[in-house]
C-alpha positions in Angstrom: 0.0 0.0 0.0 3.0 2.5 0.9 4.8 1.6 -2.2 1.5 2.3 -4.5 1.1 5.8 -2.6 4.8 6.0 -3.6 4.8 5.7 -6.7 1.3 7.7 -7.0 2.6 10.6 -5.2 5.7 10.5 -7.7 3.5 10.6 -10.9 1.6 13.2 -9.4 4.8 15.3 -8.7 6.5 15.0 -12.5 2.7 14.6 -14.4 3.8 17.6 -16.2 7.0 16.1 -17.5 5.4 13.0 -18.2 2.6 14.3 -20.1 5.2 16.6 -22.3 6.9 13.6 -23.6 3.7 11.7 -24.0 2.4 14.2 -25.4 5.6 14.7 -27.6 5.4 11.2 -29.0 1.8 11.4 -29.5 1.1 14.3 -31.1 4.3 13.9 -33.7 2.1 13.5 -36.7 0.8 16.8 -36.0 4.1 18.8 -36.1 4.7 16.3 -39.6 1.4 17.8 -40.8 2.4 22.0 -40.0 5.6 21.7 -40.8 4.9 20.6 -44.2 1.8 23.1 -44.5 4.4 25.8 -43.5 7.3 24.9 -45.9 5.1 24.8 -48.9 3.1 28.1 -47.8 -0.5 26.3 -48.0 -1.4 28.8 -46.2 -0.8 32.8 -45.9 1.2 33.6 -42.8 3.9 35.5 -41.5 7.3 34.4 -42.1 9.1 34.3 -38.8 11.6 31.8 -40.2 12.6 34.6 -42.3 14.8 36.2 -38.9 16.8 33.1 -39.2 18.2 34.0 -41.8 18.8 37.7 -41.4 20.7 36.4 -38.0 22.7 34.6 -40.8 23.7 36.8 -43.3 22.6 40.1 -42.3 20.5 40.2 -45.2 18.7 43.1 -44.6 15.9 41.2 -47.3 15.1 38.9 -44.0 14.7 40.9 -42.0 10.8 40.7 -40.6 10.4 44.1 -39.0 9.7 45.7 -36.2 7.6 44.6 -33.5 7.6 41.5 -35.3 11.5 41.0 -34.7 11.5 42.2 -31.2 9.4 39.3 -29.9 13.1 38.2 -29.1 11.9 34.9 -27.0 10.6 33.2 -29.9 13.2 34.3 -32.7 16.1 33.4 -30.5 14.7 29.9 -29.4 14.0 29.1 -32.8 17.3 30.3 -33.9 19.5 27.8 -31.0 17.0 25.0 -32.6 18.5 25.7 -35.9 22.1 25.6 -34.6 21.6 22.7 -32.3 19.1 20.6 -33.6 19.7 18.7 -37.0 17.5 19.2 -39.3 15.0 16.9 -41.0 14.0 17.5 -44.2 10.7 16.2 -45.9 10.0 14.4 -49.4 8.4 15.3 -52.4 8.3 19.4 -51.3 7.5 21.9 -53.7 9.2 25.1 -52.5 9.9 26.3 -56.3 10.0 30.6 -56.2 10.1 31.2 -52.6 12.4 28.9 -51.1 16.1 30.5 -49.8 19.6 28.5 -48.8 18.5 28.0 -45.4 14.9 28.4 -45.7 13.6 24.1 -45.2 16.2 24.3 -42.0 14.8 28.0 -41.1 11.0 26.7 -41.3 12.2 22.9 -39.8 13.5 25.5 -36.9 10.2 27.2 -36.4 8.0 24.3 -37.0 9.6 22.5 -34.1 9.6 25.5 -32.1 5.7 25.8 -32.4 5.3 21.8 -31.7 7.6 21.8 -28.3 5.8 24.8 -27.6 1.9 23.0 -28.1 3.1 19.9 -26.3 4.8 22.3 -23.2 1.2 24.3 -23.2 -0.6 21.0 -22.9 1.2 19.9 -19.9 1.8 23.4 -18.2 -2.2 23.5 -18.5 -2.7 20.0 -16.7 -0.9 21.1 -13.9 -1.9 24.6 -13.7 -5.2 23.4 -13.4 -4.7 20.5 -10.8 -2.1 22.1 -8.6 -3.2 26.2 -8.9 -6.8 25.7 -9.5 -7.8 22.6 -7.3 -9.7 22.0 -10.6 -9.9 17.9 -10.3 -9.0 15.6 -12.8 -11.7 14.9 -14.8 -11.7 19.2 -15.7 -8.1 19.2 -15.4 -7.7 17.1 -18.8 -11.0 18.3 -19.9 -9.1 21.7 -20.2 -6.3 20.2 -22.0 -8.3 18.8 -24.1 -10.5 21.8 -24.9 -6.9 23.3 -25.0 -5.6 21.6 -28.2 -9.1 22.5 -30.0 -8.9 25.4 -29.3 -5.4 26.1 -30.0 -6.2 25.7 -33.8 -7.5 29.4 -33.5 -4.3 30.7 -33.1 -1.4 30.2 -36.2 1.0 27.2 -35.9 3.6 29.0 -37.7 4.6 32.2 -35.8 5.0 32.8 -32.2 1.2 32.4 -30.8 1.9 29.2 -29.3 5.2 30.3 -27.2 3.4 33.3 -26.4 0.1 32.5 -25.1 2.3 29.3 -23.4 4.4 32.1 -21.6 1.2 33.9 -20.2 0.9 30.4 -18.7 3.4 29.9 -16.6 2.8 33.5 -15.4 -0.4 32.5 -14.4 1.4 30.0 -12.4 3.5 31.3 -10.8 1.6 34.5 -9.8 1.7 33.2 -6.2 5.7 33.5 -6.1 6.5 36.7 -6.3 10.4 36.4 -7.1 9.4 34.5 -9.9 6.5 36.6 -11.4 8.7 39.7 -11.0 11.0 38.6 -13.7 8.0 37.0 -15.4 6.1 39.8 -15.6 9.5 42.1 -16.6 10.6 39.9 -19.2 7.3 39.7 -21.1 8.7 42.9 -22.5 10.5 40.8 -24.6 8.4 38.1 -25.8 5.0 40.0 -27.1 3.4 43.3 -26.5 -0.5 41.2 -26.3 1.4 39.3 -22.7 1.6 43.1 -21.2 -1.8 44.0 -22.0 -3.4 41.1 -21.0 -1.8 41.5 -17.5 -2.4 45.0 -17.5 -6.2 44.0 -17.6 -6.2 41.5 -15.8 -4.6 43.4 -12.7 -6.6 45.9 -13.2 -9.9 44.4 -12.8 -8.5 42.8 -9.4 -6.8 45.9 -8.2 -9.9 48.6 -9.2 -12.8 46.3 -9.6 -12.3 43.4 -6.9 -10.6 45.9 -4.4 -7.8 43.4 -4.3 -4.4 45.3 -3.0 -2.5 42.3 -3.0 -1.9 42.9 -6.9 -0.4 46.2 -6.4 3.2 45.6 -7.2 1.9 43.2 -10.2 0.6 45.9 -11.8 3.7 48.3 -11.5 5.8 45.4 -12.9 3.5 44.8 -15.5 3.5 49.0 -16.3 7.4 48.8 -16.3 7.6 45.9 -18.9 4.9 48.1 -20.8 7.6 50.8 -20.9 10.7 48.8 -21.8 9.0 47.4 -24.8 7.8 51.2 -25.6 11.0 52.0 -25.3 12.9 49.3 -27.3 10.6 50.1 -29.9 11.2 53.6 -29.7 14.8 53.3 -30.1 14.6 50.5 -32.6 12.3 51.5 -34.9 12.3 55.2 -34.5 15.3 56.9 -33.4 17.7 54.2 -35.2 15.3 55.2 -37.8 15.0 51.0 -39.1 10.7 51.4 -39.2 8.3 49.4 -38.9 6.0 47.1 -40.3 4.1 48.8 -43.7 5.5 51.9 -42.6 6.7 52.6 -46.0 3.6 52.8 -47.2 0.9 55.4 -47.3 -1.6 53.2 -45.9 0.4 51.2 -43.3 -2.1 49.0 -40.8 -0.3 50.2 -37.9 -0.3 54.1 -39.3 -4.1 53.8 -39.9 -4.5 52.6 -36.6 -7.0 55.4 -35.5 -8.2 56.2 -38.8 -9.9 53.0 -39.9 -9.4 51.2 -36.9 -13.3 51.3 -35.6 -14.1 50.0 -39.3 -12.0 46.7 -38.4 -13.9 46.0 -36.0 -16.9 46.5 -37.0 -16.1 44.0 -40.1 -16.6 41.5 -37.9 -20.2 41.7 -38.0 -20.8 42.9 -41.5 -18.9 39.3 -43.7 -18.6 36.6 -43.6 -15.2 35.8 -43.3 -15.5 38.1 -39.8 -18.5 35.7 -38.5 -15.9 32.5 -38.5 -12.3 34.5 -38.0 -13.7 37.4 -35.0 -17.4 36.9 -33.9 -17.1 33.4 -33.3 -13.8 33.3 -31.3 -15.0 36.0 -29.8 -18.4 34.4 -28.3 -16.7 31.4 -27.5 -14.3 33.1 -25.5 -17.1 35.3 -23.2 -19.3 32.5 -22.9 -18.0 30.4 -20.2 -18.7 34.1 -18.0 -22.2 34.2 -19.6 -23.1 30.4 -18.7 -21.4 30.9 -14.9 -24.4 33.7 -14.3 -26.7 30.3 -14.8 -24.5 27.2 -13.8 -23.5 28.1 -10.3 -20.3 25.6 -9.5 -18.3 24.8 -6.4 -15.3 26.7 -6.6 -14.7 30.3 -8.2 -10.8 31.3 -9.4 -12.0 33.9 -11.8 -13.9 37.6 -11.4 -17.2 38.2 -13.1 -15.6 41.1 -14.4 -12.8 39.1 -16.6 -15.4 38.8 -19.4 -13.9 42.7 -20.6 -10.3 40.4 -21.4 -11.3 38.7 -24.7 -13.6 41.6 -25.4 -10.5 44.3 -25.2 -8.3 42.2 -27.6 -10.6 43.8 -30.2 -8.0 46.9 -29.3 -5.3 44.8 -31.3 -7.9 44.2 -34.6 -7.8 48.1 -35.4 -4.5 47.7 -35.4 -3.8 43.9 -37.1 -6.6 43.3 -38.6 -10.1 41.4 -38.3 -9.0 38.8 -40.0 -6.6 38.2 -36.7 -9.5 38.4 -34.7 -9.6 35.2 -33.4 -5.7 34.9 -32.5 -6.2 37.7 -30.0 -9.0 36.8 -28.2 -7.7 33.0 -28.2 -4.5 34.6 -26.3 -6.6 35.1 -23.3 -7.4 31.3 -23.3 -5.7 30.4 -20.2 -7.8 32.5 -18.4 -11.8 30.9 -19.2 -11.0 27.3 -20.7 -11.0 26.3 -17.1 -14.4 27.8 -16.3 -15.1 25.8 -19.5 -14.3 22.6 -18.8 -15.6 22.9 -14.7 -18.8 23.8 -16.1 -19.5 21.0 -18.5 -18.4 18.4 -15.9 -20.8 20.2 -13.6 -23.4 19.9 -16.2 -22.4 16.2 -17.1 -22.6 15.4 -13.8 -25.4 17.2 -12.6 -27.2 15.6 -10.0 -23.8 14.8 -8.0 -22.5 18.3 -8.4 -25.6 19.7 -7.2 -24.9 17.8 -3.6 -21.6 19.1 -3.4 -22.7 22.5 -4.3 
């Protein structure tokens, strides 16, 4: 009996490692299947790769612009994949007209990047919910679950899945504040969406919940605003290298304010805005609209987090609808576990409703 509580207790205590390289060896026909959608260019996306090899040659050509190549996290873990990692190449590709000297070791780079970085969400989520939540373990890998559907809203080739992963282990490690202070600083250097979903989030607790104990989260999180401010600053303006479609009359960024409002509003008016931004965006609010009915046991989350997803739309007058449903699927972390608690409530009905 001690040795099975043994060896339970030790499971429990590497579950996340485990499940990485379960996941890792499962999952392998998936990172087979994007890295040969990303090498061929089935679909449009943007071409972090590219960074690779402007690290390489200097190429000025590669180089992917600013604040795309500041999200220096991503670029530089892909980059010690490419120099440590040999690459594998795939059969039968058709790469004829855009295809560089490094480019199927570049993309090999990024692909693998994006797969570790599903598989390391997937396990970070298991335990974030078991260990951080007290979610149990029928939601727990409900939400991982619900985690790789979802993820399919975000792109597999850029720097989504490393991002929204790095939020993550934020999350859990909120309640360490050594940790989260470097966290929260760093974000500064992984992607500006990490910074403003903090700043929201820490805001609602702070001016909304009347919860002081988020005080010095918020300053951290305002200080990493400023560094990446700032880096952009002196990157893009006063070094004078620009930014992305800056050379251009009407630049997305530059037109931010002008047609901004009308980017949004797309999202109701086609129909490409119904399946890329209202969609993602209902999913993403309804968990908060369902708890108002389906009342369950324990409560991590403020009625209040519902303005999260709704306040990415700040990033589609800037990117985009069509990215729509990347932005809001940043903030996943945060409601997938009121997901998955309430449909094993619901599943489970007439035993949940005794414990409640």
């Amino acid at each position: 009996m001690e040795k099975k509580n043994f060896i339970s207790k030790s499971l429990y205590s590497y579950a996340g490692t485990i499940l990485f390289f379960l996941f890792f060896v499962i999952l392998f026909r998936d990172f087979l299947y994007t890295y040969r959608l990303q090498i061929e260019k089935f679909f449009p996306y943007y071409a972090y790769q590219d960074q690779i090899e402007y690290y390489l040659t200097g190429d000025d050509s590669f180089d992917i612009k600013s604040p795309m190549n500041l999200r220096f996290l991503g670029l530089f873990l892909q980059f010690i994949i490419y120099k440590v990692i040999p690459c594998i190449e795939l059969n039968n590709l058709n790469i004829d007209g855009y295809g560089y000297k490094n480019y199927v070791c570049a993309t090999f780079s990024s692909a693998l990047m994006n797969y570790i970085s599903l598989c390391a969400y997937l396990s970070v989520t298991f335990v974030y919910c078991s260990r951080k939540l007290n979610l149990s373990l029928a939601e727990s890998f409900l939400t991982v679950l619900l985690s790789y559907i979802y993820i399919d809203h975000i792109e597999a080739f850029t720097l989504d899945r490393i991002s929204i992963l790095y939020l993550l282990i934020i999350f859990y490690f909120l309640d360490n504040k050594k940790i989260s202070f470097f966290l929260i600083i760093f974000s500064a250097l992984v992607n500006e969406k990490i910074i403003f979903i903090l700043g929201g989030i820490f805001f609602i607790r702070i001016i909304l919940e009347k919860d002081k104990k988020y005080n010095l989260y918020i300053v951290l999180t305002i200080i990493s605003a400023m560094i990446a401010i700032l880096i952009f600053y002196v990157y893009s303006i006063y070094l004078e290298h620009g930014y992305f479609q800056s050379d251009q009359k009407d630049g997305l960024y530059d037109t931010y304010f002008s047609r901004g409002l009308e980017r949004i509003t797309l999202m109701f008016t086609s129909k490409s805005g119904l399946s890329n931004a209202l969609l993602p965006l209902i999913l993403a609010i309804a968990p908060y609209l369902i708890s108002l009915i389906v009342k369950t046991k324990k409560v991590f989350y403020s009625k209040f987090d519902f303005l999260i997803p709704i306040s990415m739309l700040a990033f589609t007058a800037g990117g985009g609808m069509e990215q729509t449903g990347r932005y809001v699927m940043y903030t996943m972390p945060l409601w997938l576990p009121i997901f998955a608690q309430q449909i094993i409530f619901i599943l489970d009905y007439p035993q949940s409703r005794k414990n409640v």
